[in-house]
C-alpha positions in Angstrom: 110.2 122.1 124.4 112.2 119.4 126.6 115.1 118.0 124.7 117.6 115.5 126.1 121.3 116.2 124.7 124.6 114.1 124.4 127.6 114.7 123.1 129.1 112.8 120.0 132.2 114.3 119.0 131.7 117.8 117.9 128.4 117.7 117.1 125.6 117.5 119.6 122.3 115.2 119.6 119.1 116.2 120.1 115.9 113.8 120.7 112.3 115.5 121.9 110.7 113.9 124.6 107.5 115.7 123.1 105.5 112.7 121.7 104.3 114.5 118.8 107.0 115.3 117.3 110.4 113.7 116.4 112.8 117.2 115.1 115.0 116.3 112.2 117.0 118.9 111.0 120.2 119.3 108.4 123.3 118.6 110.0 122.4 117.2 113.4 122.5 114.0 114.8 119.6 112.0 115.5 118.8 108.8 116.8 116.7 106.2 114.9 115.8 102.7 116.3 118.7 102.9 118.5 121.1 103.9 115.7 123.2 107.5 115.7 122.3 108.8 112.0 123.3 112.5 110.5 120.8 114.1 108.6 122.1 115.8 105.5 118.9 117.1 103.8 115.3 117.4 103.9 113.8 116.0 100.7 111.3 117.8 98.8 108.1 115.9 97.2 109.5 116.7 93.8 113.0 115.2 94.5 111.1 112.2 96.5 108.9 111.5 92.8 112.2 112.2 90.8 114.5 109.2 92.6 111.5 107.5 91.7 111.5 108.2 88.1 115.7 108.4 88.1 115.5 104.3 89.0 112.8 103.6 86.6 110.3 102.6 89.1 106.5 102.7 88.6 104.5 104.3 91.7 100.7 106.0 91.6 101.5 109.6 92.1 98.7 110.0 94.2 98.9 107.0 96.4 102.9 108.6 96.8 101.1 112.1 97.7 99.0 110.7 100.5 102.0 108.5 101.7 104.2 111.6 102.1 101.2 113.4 103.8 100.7 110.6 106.1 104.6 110.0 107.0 105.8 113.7 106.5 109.3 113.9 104.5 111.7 111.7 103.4 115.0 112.8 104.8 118.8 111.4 103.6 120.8 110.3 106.4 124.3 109.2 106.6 124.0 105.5 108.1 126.3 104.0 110.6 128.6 102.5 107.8 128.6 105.9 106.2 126.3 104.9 103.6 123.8 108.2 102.1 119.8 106.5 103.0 116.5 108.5 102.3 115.2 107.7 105.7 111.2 108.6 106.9 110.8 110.3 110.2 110.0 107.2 112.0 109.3 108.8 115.2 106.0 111.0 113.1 105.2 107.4 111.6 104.9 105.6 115.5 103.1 108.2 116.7 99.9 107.6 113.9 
């Protein structure tokens, strides 16, 4: 696979130039809508329904099942003000 790579730091950057595919993986940094963003986990659908339930919000388990089939995983990202974000592969989302 083609990658482009910078360097930021310590850490280096990876973004495909596949068009299928949008690699997010724990610990690297990626860039989303022109933002540098470091992804700290992959969520699981089970942690994805239990925020849910943690902030007392209503959602159709099964309209959240095809959502997360559709758009892939939810991943937490560190934000450029440092702020923790559950953030959707974006790239996967585009491509539909």
């Amino acid at each position: 696979m083609n990658t482009k790579e910078k360097r930021i730091g310590r850490k280096k950057m990876s973004k495909s130039t596949d068009e299928n595919s949008y690699n997010m993986k724990e610990g690297e940094l990626v860039e989303i809508k022109g933002e540098v963003r470091m992804v700290v986990k992959e969520m699981t659908f089970k942690e994805y329904c239990q925020r849910h339930d943690d902030l007392g919000l209503e959602y159709d388990i099964d309209d959240a099942w095809e959502n997360w089939q559709d758009r892939g995983p939810l991943f937490e990202v560190i934000d450029e003000n440092g702020k923790l974000r559950a953030m959707w592969n974006e790239k996967r989302s585009e491509d539909k």
